[in-house]
KEKE-3310 file (N, C-alpha, C; in steps of 0.2 Angstrom, whole numbers, plus 5000, padded with zeros to 4 digits):
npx = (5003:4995:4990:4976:4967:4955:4948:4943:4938:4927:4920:4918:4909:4894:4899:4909:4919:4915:4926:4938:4934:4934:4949:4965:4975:4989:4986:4984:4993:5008:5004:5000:5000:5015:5024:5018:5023:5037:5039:5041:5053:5058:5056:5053:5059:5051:5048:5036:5022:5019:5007:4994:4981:4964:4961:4972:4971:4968:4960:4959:4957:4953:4952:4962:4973:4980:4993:4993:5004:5018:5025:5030:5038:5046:5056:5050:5041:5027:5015:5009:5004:4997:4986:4982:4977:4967:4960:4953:4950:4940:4922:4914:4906:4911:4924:4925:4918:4926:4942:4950:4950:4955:4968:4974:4976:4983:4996:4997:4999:5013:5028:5040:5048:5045:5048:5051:5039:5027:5016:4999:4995:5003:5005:4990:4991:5002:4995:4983:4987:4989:4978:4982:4990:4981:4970:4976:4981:4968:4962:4968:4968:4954:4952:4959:4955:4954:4964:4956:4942:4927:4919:4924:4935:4930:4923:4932:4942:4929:4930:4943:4943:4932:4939:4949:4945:4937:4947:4955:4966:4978:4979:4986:4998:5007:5009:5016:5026:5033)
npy = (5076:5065:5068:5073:5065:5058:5068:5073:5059:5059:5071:5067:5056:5048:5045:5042:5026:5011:5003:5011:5021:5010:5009:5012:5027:5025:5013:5021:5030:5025:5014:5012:5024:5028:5018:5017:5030:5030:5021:5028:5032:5020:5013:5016:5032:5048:5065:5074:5085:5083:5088:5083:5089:5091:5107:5112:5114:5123:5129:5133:5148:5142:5131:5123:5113:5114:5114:5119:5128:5123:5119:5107:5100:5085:5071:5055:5039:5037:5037:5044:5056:5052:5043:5052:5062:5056:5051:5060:5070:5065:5061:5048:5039:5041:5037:5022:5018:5022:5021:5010:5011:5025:5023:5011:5019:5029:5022:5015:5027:5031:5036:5025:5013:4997:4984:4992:4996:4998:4985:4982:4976:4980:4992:4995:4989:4999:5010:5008:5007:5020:5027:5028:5040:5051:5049:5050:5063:5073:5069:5073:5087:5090:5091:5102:5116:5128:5128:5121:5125:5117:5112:5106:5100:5089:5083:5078:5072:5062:5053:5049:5041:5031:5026:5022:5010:5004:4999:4992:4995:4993:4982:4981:4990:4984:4974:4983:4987:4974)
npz = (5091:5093:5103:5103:5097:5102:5104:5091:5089:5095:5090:5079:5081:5078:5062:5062:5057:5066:5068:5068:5079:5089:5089:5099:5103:5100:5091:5080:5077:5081:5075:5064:5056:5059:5056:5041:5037:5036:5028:5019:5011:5009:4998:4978:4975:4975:4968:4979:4985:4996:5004:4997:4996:4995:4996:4995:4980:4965:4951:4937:4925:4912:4914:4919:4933:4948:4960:4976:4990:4993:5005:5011:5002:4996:4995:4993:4991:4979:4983:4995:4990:4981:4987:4997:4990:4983:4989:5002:4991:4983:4986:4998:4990:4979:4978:4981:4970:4958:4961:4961:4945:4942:4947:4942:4929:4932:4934:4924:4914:4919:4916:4914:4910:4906:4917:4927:4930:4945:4949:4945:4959:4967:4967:4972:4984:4992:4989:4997:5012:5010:5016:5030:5032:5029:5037:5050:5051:5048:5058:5070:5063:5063:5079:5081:5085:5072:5061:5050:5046:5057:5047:5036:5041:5047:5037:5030:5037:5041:5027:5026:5037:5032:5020:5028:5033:5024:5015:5021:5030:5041:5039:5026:5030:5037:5025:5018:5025:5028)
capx = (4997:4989:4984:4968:4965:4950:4943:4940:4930:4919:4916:4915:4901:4894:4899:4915:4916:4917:4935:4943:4933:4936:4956:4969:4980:4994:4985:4984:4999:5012:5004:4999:5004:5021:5026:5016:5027:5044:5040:5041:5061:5060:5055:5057:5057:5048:5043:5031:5021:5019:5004:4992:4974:4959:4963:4978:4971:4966:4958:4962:4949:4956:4953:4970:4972:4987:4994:4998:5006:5023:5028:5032:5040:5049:5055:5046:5036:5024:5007:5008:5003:4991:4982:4980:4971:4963:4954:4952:4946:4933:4917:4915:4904:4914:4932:4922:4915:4932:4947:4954:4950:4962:4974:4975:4976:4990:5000:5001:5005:5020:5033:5044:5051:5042:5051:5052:5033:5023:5010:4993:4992:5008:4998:4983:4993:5002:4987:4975:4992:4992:4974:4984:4991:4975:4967:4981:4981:4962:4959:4972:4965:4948:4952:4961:4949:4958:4969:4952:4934:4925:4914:4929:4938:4926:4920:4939:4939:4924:4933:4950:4941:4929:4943:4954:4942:4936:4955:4957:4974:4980:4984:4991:5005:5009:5013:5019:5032:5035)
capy = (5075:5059:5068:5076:5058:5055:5073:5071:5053:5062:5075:5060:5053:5041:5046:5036:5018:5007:5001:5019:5024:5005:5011:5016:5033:5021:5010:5027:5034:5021:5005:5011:5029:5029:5013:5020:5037:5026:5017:5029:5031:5014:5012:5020:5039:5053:5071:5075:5089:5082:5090:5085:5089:5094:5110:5111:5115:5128:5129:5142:5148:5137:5123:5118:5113:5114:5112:5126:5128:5119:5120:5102:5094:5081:5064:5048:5034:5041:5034:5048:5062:5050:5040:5058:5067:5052:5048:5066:5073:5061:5057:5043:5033:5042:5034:5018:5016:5024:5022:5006:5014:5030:5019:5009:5024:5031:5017:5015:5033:5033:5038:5021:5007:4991:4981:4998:5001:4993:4980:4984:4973:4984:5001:4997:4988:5007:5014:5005:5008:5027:5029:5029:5044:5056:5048:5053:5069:5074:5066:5080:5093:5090:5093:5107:5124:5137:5123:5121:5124:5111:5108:5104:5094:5083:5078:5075:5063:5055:5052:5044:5036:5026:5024:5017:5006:5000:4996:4985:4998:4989:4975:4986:4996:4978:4970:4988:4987:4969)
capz = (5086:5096:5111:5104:5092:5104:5104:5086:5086:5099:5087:5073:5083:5074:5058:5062:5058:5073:5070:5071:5086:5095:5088:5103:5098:5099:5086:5074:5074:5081:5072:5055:5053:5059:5048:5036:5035:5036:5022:5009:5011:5007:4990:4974:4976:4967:4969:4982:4987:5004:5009:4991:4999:4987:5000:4991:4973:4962:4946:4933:4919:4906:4919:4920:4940:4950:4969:4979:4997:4995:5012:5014:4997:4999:4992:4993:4988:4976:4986:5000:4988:4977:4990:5002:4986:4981:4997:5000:4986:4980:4990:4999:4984:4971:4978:4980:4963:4954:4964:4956:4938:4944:4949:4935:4923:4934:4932:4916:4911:4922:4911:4916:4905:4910:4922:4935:4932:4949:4946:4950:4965:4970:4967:4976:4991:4993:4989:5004:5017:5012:5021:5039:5034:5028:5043:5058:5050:5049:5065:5071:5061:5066:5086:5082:5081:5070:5058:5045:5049:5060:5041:5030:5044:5049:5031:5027:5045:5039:5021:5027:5040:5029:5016:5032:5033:5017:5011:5027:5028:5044:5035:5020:5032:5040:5022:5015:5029:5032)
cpx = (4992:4986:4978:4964:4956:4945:4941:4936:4927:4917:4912:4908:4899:4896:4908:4916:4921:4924:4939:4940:4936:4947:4959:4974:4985:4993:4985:4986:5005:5011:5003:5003:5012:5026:5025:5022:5036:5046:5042:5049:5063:5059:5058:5054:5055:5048:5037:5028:5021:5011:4998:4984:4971:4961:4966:4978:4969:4967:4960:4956:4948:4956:4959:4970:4980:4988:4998:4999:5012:5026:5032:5034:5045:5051:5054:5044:5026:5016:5007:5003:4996:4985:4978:4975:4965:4959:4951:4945:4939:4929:4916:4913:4908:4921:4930:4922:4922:4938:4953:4955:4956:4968:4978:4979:4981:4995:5002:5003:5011:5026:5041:5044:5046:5042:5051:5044:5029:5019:5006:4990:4998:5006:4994:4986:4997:4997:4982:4981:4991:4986:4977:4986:4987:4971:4971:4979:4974:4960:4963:4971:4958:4947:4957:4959:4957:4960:4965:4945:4933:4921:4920:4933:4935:4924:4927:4941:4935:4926:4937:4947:4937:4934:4948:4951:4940:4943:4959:4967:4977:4984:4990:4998:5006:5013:5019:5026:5035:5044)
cpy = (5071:5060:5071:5071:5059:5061:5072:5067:5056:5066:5072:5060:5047:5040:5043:5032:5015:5004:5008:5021:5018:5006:5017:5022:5030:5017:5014:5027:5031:5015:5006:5019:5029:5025:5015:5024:5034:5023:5020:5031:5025:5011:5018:5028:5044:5059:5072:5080:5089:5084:5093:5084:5094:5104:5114:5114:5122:5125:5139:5145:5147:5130:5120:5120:5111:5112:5119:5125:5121:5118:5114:5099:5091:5076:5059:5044:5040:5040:5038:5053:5057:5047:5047:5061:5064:5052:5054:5069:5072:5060:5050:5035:5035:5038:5026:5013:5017:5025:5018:5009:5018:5029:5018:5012:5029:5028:5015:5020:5035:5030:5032:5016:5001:4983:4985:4999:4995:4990:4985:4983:4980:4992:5001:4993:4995:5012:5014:5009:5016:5028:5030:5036:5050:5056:5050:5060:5073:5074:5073:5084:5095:5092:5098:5113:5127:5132:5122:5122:5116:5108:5103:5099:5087:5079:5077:5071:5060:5051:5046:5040:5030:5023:5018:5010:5002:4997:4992:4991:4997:4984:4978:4986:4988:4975:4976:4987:4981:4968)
cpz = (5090:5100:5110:5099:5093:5105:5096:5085:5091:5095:5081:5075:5080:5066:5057:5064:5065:5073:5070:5076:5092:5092:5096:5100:5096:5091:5080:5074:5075:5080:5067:5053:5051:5054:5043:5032:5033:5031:5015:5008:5009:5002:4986:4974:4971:4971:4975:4983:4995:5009:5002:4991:4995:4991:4996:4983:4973:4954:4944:4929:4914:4908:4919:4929:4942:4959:4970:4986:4997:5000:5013:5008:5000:4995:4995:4990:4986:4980:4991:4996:4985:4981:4996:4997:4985:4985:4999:4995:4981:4987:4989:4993:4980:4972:4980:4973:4959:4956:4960:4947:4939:4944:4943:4928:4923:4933:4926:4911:4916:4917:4914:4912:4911:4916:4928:4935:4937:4944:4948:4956:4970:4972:4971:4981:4995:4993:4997:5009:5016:5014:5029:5040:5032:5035:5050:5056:5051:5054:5071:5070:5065:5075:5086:5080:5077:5064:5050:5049:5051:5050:5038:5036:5045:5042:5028:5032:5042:5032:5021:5033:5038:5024:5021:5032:5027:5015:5016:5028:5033:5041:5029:5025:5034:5033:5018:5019:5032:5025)
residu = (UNK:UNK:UNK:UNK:UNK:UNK:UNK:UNK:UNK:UNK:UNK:UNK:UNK:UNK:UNK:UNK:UNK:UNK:UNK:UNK:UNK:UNK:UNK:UNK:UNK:UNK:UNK:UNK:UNK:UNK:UNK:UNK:UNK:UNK:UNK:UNK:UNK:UNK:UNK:UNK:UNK:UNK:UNK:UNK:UNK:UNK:UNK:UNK:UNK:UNK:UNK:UNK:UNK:UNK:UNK:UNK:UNK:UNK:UNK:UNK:UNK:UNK:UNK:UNK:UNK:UNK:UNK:UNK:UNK:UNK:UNK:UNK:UNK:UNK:UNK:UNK:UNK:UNK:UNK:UNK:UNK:UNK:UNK:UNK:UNK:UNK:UNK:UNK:UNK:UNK:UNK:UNK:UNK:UNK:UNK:UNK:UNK:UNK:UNK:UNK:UNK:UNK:UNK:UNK:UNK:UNK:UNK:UNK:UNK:UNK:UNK:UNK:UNK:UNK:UNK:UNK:UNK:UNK:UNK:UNK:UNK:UNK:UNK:UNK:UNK:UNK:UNK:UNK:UNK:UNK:UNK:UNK:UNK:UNK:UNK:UNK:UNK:UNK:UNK:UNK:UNK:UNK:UNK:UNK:UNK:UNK:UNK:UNK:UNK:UNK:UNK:UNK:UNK:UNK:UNK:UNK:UNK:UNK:UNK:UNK:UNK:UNK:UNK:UNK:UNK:UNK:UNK:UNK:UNK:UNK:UNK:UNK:UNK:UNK:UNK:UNK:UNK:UNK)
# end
């Protein structure tokens, strides 16, 4: 996955923030990804779909939305599947503006008694950490012709890129995994 990292930020260009282009593959995929992906075995575990990109959906025509292409379920730490849609599926001012609200609203309809249910600080510090993993993966999509159009890859790179960066998620995957 890391050897074509840097054919992506060329095709970024400048539409990718100067800490992910000044970023070594090493520093993607074996300082925040990989940690990242490690981590969710070690909390408490749910359901995944594994792979819950807006890509991923369908609408019906009762507007009820759903996830298709289960290739990868899984069990983990709930923040893979919520942070990769999240960050994804919204544009870059929309997941700015309403990210914390989402969060929030997720958090407190989880069907858990209230000693098992995270904080908010605990939500949004797995939350910010799981940009490492929209971002390796995108980066990788995006320099692989055939995988998604150059359109949809690159505005899904530019998404978790700016996300990586806004949510400092460096430092995130450091506490998420300390």
């Amino acid at each position: 996955m890391g050897s074509k990292i840097p054919v992506a930020i060329e095709i970024m260009g400048d539409t990718c923030p100067e800490e992910v282009r000044a970023m070594s593959v090493q520093e993607i995929i074996e300082d925040t990804w990989a940690p990242f992906v490690g981590s969710l075995t070690t909390s408490p575990q749910t359901f995944l779909h594994g792979d819950a990109h807006i890509g991923n959906t369908y609408v019906l025509p009762d507007n009820d939305v759903g996830f298709l292409d289960w290739q990868v379920v899984r069990r983990g730490n709930w923040s893979v599947d919520v942070g990769y849609f999240l960050q994804g599926a919204l544009t870059i001012a929309d997941r700015r503006q309403h990210e914390r609200g989402i969060l929030e609203e997720y958090r407190t309809t989880l069907d858990l008694s209230s000693d098992e249910r995270p904080s908010s600080d605990e939500v949004f510090l797995r939350y910010r950490a799981a940009a490492s993993h929209g971002l390796a993966l995108w980066l990788a999509t995006l320099s692989t012709p055939g995988w998604q159009t150059e359109a949809v890859s690159l505005s899904l790179a530019q998404r978790y890129s700016a996300a990586f960066v806004d949510l400092e998620t460096r430092s995130a995957v450091k506490a998420v995994c300390s």
